[in-house]
C-alpha positions as MATLAB code, in Angstrom:
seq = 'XXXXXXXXXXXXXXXXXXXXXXXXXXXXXXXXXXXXXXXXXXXXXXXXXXXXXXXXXXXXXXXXXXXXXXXXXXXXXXXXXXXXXXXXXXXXXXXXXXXXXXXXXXXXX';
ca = [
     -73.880  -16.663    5.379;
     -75.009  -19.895    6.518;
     -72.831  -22.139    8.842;
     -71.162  -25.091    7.556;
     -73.909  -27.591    6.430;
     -71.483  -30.921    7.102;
     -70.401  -30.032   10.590;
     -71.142  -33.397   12.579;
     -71.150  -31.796   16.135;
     -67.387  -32.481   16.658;
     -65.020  -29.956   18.302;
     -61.883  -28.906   16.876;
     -59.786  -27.159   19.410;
     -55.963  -26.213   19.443;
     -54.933  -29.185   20.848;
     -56.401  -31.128   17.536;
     -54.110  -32.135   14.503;
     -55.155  -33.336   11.027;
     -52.048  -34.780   10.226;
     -52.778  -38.629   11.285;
     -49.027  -39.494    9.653;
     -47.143  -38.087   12.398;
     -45.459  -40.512   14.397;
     -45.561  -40.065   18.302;
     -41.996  -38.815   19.625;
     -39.648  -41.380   20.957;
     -38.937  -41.634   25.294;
     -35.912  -42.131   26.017;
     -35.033  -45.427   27.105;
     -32.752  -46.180   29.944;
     -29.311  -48.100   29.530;
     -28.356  -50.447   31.646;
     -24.879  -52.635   31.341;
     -24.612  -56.098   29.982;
     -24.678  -57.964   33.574;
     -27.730  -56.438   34.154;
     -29.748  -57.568   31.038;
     -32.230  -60.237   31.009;
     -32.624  -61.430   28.068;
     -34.816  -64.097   26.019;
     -34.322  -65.726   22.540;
     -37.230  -66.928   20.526;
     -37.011  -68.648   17.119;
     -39.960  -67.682   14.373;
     -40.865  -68.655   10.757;
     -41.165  -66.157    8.453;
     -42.139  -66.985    5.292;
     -40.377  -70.406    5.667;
     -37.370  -69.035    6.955;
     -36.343  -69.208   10.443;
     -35.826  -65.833   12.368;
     -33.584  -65.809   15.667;
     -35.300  -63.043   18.240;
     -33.229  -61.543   21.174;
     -34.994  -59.394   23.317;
     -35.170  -57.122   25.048;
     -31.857  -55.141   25.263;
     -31.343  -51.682   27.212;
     -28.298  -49.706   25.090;
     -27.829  -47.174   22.992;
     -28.682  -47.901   19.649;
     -25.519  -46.970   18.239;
     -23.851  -49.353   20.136;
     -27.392  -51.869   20.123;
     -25.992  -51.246   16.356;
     -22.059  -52.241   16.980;
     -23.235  -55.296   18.959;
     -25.335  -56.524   15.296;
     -22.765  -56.449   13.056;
     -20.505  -58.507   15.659;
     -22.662  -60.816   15.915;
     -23.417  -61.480   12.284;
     -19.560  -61.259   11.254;
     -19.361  -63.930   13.608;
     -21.998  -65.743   13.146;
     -22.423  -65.581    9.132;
     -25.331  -64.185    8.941;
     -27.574  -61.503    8.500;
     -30.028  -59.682   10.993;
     -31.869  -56.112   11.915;
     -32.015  -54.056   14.925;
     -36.058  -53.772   15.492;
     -36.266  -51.201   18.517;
     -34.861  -53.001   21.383;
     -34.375  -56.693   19.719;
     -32.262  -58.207   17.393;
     -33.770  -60.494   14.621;
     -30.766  -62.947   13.272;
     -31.488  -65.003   10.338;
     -31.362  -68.697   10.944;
     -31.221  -70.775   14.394;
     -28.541  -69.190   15.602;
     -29.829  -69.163   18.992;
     -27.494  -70.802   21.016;
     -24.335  -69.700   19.011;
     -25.354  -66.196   19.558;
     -26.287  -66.900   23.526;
     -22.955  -68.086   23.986;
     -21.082  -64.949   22.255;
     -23.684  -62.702   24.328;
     -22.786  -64.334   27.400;
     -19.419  -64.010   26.627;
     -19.558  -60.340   26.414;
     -21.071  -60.382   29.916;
     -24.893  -60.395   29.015;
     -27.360  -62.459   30.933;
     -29.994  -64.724   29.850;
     -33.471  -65.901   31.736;
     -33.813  -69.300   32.403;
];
């Protein structure tokens, strides 16, 4: 039998996978508590819309999670956890800062 005609030279060893889907696995990400955060706000447009951005937080997200919906029962509005940020619909930035640092969390300058 003759070897495989389509072979382009390239070696497939055990370490190889074909499955390009699979997502790498998660590190686990160290917590720190509110008085030690540094965080930064940034305001975007999204298709017209303005999107608050707080970043970048070090919790849990369960409680990354808990500190959302706060925030948007306060603030009346709505918003997504995004890894380690929270996106808040509107400009909201300064009303959020101020119920942040009210909870003890720190903001750069």
């Amino acid at each position: 039998m003759k070897k495989n005609l389509f072979e382009m030279g390239a070696k497939f060893e055990d370490g190889w996978s074909s499955d390009n889907k699979a997502k790498p696995k998660k590190t686990k990400q160290e917590t720190k508590e509110p008085a030690k955060h540094q965080l930064h706000t940034t305001k975007e447009k999204r298709r017209g819309k303005v999107v608050t951005v707080i970043k970048p937080f070090y919790l849990e997200p369960n409680e990354l999670k808990k500190l959302l919906k706060e925030l948007k029962n306060r603030l009346g509005s709505g918003g997504t956890v995004k890894e380690n940020t929270l996106e808040l619909q509107g400009e909201v930035a300064t009303k959020a800062k101020e119920l942040l640092e009210s909870k003890g969390f720190r903001f750069k300058n």
